[in-house]
C-alpha positions as CSV (number, residue, x, y, z in Angstrom):
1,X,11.7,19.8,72.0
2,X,9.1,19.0,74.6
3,X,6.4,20.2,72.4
4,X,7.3,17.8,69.4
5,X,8.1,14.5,71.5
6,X,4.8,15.1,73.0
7,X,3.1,15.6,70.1
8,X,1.2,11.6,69.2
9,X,0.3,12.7,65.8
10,X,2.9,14.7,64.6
11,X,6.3,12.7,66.5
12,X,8.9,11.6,64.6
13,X,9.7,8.2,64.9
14,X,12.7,9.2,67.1
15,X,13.3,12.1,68.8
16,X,17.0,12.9,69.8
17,X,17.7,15.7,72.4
18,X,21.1,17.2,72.9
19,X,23.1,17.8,76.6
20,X,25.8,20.4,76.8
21,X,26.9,19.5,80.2
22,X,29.5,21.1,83.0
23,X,29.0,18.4,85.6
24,X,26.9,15.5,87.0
25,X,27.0,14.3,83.1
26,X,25.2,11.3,83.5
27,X,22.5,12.5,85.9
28,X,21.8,15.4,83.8
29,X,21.4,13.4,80.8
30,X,19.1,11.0,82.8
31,X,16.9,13.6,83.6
32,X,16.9,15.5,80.2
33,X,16.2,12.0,78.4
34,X,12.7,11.9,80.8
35,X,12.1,15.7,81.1
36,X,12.2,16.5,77.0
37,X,10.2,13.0,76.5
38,X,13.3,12.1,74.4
39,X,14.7,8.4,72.8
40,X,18.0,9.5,72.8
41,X,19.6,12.4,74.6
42,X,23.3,13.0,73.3
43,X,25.3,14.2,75.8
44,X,29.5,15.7,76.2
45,X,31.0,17.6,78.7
46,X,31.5,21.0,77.7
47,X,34.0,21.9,80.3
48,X,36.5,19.9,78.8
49,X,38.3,22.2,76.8
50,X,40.0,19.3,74.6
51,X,36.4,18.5,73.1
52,X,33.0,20.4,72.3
53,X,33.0,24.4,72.3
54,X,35.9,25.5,70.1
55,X,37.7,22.3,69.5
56,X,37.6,20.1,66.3
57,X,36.9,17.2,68.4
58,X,34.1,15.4,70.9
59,X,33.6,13.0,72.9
60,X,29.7,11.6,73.6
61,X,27.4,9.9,75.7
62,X,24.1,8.6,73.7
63,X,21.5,7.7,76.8
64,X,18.7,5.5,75.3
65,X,15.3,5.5,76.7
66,X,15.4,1.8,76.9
67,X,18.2,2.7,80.3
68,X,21.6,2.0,77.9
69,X,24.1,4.4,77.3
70,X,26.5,4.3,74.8
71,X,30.3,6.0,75.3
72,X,32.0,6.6,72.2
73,X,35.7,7.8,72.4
74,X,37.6,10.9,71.1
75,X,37.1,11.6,67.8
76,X,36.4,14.6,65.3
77,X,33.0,16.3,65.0
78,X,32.5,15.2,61.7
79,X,32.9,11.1,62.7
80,X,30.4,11.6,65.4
81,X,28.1,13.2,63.4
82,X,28.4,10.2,61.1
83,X,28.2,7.9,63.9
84,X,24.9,9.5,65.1
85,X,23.4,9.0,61.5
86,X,24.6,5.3,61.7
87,X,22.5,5.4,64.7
88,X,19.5,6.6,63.2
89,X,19.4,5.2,60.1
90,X,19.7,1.5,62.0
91,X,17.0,2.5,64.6
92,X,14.1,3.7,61.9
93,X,15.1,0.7,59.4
């Protein structure tokens, strides 16, 4: 990730990283979103075990580079992956 987001020539026009997280969500994510040279990390709490790894369902934090953060609530995996698109389909337009 570091590699492409570094990359002047070749970086997309946004680069989204992705935070599996156990703890200190926010702080993690914060540090990921500078680390990976990221616009957006995409962050959930993987020790939830009602969301994420082996459920039908998450629950995500989008940290922006511009210092927002977006929470979006409960839903399936398939609705955030829309949601995300949404995202990135207004953000290149």
């Amino acid at each position: 990730m570091r590699h492409i987001s570094n990359h002047n020539s070749l970086r997309p026009k946004i680069t989204i990283g992705f935070a599996a997280e156990t703890n200190n969500i926010s702080v993690n994510a914060k540090d990921k979103l500078i680390e990976k040279n990221c616009d957006w990390i995409i962050a959930n709490d993987v020790s939830d075990e009602t969301i994420g790894f082996g459920s039908d369902f998450n629950k995500i934090s989008i940290f922006y580079k511009n210092k927002a953060k977006e929470n979006l609530d409960r839903m399936s995996k398939s609705l955030v992956a829309e949601e995300i698109v949404k995202r990135v389909i207004h953000q290149i337009n």
